[in-house]
matplotlib code that plots the C-alpha trace (Angstrom):
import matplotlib.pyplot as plt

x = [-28.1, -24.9, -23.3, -23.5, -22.2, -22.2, -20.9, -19.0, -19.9, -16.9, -15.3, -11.1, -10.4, -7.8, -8.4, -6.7, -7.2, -9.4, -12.2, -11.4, -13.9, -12.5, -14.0, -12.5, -13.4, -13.5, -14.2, -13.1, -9.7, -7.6, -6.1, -9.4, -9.6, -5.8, -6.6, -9.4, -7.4, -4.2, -6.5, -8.3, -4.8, -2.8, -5.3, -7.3, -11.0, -14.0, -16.4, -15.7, -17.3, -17.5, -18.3, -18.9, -19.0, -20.7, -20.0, -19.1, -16.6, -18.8, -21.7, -19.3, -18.1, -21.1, -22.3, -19.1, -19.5, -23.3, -22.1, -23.0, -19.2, -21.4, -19.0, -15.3, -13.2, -11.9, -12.4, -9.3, -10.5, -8.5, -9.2, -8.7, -5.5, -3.6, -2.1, -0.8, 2.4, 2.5, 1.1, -0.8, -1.9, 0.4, 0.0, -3.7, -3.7, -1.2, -2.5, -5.5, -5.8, -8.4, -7.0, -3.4, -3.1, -0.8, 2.4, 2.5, 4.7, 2.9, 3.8, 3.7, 5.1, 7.1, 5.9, 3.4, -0.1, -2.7, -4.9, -5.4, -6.5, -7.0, -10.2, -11.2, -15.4, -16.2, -14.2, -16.2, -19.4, -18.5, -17.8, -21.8, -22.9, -21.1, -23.1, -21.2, -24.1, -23.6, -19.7, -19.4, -19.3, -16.6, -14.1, -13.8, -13.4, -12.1, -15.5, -16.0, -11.8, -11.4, -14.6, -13.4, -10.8, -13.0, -15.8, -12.5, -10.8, -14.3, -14.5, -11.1, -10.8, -13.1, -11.2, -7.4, -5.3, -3.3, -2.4, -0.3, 1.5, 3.2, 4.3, 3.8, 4.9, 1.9, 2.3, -0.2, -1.3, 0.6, -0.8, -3.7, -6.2, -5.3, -8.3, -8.2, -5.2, -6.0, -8.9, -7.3, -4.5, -6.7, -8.3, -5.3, -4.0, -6.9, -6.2, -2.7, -3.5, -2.0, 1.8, 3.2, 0.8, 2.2, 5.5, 4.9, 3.5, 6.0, 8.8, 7.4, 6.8, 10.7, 11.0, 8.8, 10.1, 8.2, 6.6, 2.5, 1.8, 3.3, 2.5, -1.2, -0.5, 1.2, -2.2, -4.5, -2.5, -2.3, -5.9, -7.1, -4.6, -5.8, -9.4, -10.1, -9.8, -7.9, -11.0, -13.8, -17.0, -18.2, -21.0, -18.3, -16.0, -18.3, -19.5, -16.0, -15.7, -18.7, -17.5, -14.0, -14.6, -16.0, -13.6, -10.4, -12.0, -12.6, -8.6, -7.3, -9.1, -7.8, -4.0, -4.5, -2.1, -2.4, -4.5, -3.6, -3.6, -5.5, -3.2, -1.6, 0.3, 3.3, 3.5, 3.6, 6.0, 7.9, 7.9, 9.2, 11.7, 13.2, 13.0, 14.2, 15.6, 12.6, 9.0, 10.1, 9.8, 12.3, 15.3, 17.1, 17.4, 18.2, 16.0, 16.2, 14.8, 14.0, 15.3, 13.7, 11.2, 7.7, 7.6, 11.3, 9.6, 9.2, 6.1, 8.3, 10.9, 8.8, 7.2, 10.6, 11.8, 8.2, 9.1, 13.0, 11.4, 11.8, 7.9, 8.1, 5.6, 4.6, 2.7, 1.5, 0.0, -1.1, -0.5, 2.2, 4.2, 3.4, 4.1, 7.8, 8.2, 7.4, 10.0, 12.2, 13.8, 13.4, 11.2, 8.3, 6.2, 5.3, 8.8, 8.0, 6.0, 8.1, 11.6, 11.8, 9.9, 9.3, 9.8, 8.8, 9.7, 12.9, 14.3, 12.9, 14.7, 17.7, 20.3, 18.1, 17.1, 21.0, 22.1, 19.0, 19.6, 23.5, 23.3, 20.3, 20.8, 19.4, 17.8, 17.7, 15.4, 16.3, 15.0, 15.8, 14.7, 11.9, 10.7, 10.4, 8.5, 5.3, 5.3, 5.3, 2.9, 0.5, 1.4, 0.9, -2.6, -3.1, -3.9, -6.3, -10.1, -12.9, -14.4, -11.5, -11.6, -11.1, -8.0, -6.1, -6.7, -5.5, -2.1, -1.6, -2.3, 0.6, 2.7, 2.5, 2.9, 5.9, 7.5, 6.6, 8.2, 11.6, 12.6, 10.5, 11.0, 7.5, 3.7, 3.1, 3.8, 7.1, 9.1, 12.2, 12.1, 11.2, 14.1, 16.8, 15.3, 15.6, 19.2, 20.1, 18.5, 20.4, 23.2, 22.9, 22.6, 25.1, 27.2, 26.4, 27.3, 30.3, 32.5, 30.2, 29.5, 28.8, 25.2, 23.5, 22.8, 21.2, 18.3, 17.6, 14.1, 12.2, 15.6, 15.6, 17.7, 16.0, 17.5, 21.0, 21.3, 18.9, 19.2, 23.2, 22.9, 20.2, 22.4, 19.9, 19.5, 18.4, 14.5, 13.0, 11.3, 11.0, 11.8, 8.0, 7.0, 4.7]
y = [9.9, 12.4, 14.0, 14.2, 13.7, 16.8, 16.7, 19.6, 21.3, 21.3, 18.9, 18.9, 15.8, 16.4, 16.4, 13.1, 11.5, 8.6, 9.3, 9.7, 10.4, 12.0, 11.1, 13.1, 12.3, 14.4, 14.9, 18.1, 17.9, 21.0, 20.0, 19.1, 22.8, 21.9, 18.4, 19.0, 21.6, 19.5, 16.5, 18.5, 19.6, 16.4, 13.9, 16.1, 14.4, 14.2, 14.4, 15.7, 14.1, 15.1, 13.0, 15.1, 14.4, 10.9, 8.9, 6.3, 5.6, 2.0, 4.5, 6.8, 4.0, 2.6, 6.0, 6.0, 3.1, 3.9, 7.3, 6.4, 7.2, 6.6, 6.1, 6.8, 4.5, 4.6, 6.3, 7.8, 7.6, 10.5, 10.8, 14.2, 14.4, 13.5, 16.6, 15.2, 16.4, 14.8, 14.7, 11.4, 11.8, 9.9, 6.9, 7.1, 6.9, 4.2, 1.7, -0.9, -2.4, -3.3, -2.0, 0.5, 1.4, 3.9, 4.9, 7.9, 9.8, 9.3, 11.8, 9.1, 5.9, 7.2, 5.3, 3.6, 2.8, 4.2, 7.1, 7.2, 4.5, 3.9, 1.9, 0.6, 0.9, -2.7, -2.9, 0.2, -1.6, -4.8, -3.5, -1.7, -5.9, -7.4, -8.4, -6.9, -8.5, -12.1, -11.8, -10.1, -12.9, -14.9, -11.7, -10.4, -6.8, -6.1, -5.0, -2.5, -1.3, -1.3, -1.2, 0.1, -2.6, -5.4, -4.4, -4.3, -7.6, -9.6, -8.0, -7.8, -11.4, -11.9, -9.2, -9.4, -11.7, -9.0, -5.7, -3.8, -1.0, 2.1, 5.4, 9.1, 12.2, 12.4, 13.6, 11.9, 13.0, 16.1, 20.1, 17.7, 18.9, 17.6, 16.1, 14.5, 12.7, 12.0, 9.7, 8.4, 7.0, 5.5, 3.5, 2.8, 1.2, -0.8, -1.7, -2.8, -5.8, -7.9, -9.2, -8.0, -4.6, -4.2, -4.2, -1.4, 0.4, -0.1, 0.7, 4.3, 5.1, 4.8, 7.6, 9.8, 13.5, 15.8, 18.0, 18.5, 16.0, 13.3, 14.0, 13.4, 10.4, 9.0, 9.8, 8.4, 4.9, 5.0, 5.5, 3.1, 0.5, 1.3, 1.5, -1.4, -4.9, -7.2, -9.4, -6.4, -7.5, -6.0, -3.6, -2.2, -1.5, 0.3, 2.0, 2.8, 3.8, 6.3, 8.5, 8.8, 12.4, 13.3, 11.8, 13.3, 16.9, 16.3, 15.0, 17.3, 20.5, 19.7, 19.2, 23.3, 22.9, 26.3, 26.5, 25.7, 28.8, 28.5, 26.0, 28.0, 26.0, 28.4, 26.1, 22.9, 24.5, 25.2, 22.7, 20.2, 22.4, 22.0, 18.1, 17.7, 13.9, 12.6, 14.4, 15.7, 13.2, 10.3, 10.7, 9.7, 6.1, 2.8, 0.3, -3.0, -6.0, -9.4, -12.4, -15.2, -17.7, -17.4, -19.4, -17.9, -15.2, -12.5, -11.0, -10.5, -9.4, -6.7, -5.5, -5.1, -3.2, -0.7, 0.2, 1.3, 3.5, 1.1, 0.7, -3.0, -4.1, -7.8, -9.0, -8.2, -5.1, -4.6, -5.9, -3.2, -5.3, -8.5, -7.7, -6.4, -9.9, -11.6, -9.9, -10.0, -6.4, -5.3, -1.8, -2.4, 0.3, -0.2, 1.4, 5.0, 4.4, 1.7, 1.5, -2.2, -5.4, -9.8, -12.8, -13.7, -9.8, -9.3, -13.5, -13.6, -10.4, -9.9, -9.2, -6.8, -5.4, -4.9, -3.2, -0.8, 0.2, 0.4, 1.4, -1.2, -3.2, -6.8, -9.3, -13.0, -14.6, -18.7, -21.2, -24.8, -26.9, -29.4, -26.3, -24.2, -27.7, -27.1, -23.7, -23.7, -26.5, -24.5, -21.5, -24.0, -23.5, -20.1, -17.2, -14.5, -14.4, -15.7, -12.0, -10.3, -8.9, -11.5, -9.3, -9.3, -13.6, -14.2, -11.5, -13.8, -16.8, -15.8, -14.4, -17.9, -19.9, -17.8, -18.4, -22.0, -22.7, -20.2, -20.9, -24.3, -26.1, -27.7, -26.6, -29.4, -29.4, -32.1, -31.9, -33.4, -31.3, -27.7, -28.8, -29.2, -25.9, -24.0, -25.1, -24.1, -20.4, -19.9, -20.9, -18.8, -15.9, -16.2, -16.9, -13.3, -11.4, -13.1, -10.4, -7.6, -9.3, -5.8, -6.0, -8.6, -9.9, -13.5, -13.3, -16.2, -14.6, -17.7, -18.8, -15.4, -13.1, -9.8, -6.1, -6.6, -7.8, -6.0, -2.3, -1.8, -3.3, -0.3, 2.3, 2.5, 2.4, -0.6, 0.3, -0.2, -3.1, -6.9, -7.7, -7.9, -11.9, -12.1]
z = [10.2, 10.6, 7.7, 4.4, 0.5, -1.9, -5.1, -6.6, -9.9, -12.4, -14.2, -13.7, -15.9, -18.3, -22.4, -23.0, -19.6, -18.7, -16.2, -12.6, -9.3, -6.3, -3.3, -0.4, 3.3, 6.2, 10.1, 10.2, 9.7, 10.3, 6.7, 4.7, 2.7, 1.8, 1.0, -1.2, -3.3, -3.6, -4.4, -7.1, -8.5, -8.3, -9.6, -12.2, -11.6, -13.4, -10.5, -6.3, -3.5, -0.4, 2.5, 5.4, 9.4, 8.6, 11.4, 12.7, 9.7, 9.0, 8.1, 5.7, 4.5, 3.1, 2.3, -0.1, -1.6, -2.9, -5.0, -8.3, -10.6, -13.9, -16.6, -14.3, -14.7, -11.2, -7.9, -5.9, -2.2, -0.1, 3.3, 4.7, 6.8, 3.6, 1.6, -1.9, -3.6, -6.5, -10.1, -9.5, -13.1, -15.3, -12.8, -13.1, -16.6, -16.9, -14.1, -15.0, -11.6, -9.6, -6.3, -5.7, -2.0, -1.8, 0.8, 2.7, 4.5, 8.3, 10.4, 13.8, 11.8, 8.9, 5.5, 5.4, 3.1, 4.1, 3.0, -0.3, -2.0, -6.0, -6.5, -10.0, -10.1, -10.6, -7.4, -5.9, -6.8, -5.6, -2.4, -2.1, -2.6, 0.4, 3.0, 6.2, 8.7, 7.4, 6.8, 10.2, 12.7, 11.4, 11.3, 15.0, 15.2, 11.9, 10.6, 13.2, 13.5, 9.9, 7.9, 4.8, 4.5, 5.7, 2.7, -0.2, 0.8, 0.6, -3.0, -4.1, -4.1, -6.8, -9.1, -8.1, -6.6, -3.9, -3.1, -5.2, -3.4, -5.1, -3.3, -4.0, -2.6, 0.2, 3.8, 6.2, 10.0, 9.8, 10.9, 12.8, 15.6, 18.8, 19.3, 16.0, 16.8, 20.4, 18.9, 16.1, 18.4, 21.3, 17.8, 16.3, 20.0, 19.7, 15.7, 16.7, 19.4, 16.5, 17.2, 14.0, 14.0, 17.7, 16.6, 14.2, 16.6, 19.2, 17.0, 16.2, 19.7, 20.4, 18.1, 19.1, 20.8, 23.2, 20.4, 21.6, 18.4, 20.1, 23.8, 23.3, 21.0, 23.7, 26.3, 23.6, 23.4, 27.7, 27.7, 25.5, 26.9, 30.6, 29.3, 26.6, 27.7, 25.9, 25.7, 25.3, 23.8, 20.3, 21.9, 24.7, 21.8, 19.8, 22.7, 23.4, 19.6, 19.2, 22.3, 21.2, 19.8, 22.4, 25.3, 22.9, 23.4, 27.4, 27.5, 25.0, 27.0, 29.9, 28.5, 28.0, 24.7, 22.9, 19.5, 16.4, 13.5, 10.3, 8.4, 4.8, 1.9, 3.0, 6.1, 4.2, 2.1, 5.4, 6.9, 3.7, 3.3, 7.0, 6.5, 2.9, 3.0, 5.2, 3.9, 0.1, -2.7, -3.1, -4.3, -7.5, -7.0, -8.5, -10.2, -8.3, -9.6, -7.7, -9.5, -6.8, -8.0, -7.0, -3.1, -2.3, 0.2, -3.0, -1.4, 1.9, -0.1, -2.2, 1.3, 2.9, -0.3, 0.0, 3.5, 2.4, -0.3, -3.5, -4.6, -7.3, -9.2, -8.1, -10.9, -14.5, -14.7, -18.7, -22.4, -23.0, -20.4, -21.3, -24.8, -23.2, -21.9, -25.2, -27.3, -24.4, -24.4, -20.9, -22.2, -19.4, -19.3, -15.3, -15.0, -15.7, -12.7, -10.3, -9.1, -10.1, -11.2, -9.4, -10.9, -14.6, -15.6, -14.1, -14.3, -17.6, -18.7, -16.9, -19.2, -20.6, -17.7, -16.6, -20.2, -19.9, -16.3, -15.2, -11.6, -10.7, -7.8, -8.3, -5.4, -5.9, -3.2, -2.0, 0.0, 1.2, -2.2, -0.5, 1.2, -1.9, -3.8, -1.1, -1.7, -5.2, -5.6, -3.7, -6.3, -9.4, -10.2, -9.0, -11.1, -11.3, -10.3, -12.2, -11.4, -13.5, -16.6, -19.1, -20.6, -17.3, -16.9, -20.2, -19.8, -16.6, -18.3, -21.0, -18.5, -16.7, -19.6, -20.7, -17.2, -17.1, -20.3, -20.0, -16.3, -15.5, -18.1, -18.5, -18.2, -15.7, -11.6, -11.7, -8.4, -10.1, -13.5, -11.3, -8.6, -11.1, -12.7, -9.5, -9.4, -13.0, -12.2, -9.1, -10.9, -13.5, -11.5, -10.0, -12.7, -14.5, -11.8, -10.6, -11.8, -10.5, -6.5, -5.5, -7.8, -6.5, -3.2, -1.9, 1.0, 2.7, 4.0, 4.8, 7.3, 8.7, 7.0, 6.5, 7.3, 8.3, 4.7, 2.7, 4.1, 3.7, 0.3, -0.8, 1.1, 3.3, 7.5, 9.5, 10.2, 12.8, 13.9, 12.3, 8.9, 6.8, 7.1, 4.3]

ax = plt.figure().add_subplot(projection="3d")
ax.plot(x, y, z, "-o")
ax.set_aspect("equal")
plt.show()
């Protein structure tokens, strides 16, 4: 079996601060001594581990998953081309979540999550109990292409209901080995045989320059694409899989690119300062809030918002803001850490939310009535896991009830009652910021309004690529 896990001595954890494991991966990544010191600095953790040159990444992977964190509270997973930034401290304190994936700045797609991910231990440990050989059949590929994320989803969804999403200052895939990124784009051609994954990919290539980086990017994807059928069997694939470092060395060589110098922190310094607006940490921004009813598109909505740079918090994330909802006063904690809030906090709220935060920009989501009944009645009974923490069911319950109550009208599923409610809220939207047009906009997601709409609102350019369909 390759590679190994060490575990530093020394204890980084802050006074006050709950406890946090590090666990930091690496291939020999010509940023992992960077990494590992940024990591140790920016997230302050109680215990380092060290996965090392464990291959293939299904192995690591379940290598990870088996450290024993003892008392942590969570685990902050960092693979090695990621150099953090930011003080991740105050977030890790704050969040209670089950699962945080976090956006990056990708060197090859712009933002995106990936990288670093923030994994509560019940969540760590429920992952070591899935059975990858029996769940494996049904999924395809996506236990071999994606291992890591394969093992979380079957666990997650015992614990939480989604993904929540929330940026930091973190540059991903940059000061990379050739041969490093030669492999990781022949996989990643292969990851992306989805449509919607496709068109991610496709929409980075067009921006891609000449710079070395992005010339054997380019090779890896031709090769895989000229090399990996369309219908390849599971055994060819991993075959295919297990020599990539080897195959990106032989292709790389024979490119004759020159070598790369040991990598300094004066070069990442460099290097952020030359590109200010698109690899430094966001800018001074608004709050934006979406107003839409749950079953409007608002997961669409909150991805589209992510990938513009506005990170919202989709769902309720602690008693501090549940409390905020009861009395009503807009003061939700989750916004020291987010640029906005969904649903029951912001509809629920809104006039608060406007008097505390005068330059917010404020989303209401709609959709054709009878289509927006079957959505919601799917929604109806939903909440979180029997596998949560007792605490976080019951805030949801309350948080459901509240909503229910305030903007439905009623506890029970009644087409008629939740139609005429859905009116009354648009209405009243509406209605509060007639005089100020300019602050809120309407997005017709689900009939196919998206971008043109969205970006100019924000200030910001027209991405790249579809609208998010969630």
């Amino acid at each position: 079996m390759s590679g190994a896990i060490r575990t530093l001595p020394g204890d980084w954890s802050p006074p006050a601060g709950r406890p946090v494991d590090l666990v930091l991966r690496t291939v020999g990544e010509r940023t992992t001594r960077l990494a590992l010191d940024l990591a140790i600095r920016h997230i302050r953790p109680r215990r380092v581990h060290i996965a090392e040159n464990i291959r293939p990444l299904a192995r690591a992977v379940d290598r990870q998953v088996h450290i024993d964190h003892g008392e942590a509270s969570h685990v902050v997973h960092v693979d090695a081309d990621c150099l953090i930034l930011e003080d991740m401290r105050p977030f890790l304190d704050a969040n209670d979540l089950a699962y945080v994936d976090s956006f990056v700045h990708d060197r090859f797609r712009g933002r995106v999550h990936c990288g670093v991910h923030i994994t509560r231990t019940d969540l760590v440990r429920a992952m070591r109990e899935v059975d990858v050989e029996a769940e494996a059949p049904a999924a395809g590929r996506g236990p071999m292409l994606r291992p890591e994320a394969f093992r979380r989803h079957l666990a997650r969804r015992h614990l939480q209901p989604d993904v929540q999403l929330k940026g930091f200052h973190i540059l991903h895939d940059h000061f990379q080995h050739y041969h490093h990124i030669f492999a990781k784009y022949a996989l990643r051609e292969v990851r992306s045989r989805t449509e919607s994954a496709h068109a991610v990919l496709k929409s980075a290539l067009l921006s891609w320059g000449d710079d070395p980086d992005f010339v054997v990017a380019r090779k890896a994807i031709q090769h895989s694409r000229s090399v990996v059928p369309a219908d390849v069997t599971p055994h060819a694939l991993g075959q295919y899989l297990d020599g990539l470092p080897e195959l990106a060395a032989r292709v790389v060589g024979e490119l004759r690119l020159p070598s790369r110098p040991r990598l300094t922190m004066a070069k990442v310094r460099e290097a952020v300062a030359r590109a200010p607006q698109t690899l430094g940490p966001a800018a001074d921004r608004p709050k934006v809030f979406s107003l839409g009813l749950p079953g409007t598109a608002t997961r669409s909505l909150v991805e589209a918002l992510h990938l513009l740079g506005f990170d919202l918090a989709h769902y309720p994330l602690g008693a501090a803001d549940l409390a905020a909802l009861r009395r009503g006063d807009g003061d939700f904690p989750a916004l020291r850490h987010y640029d906005g809030l969904t649903s029951v906090f912001a509809l629920a709220s809104l006039t608060a939310l406007d008097a505390r935060h005068p330059r917010a920009r404020f989303v209401v989501t709609v959709r054709e009535t009878e289509s927006w009944l079957r959505a919601v009645e799917r929604l109806w009974d939903t909440g979180w896991p029997a596998g949560a923490p007792a605490a976080e069911r019951a805030a949801h319950r309350e948080a459901a009830y509240l909503f229910r109550t305030r903007i439905c009208g009623g506890e029970t599923f009644d087409p008629v009652r939740l139609a005429r409610a859905y009116q009354e809220q648009l209405v009243r939207v509406q209605r509060y910021f007639a005089r100020r047009p300019g602050d809120l906009l309407t997005l017709d997601i689900c009939a196919g309004e998206g971008w043109e709409k969205l970006a100019p609102f924000l200030g910001r350019p027209i991405p790249p690529g579809p609208s998010p369909r969630v």
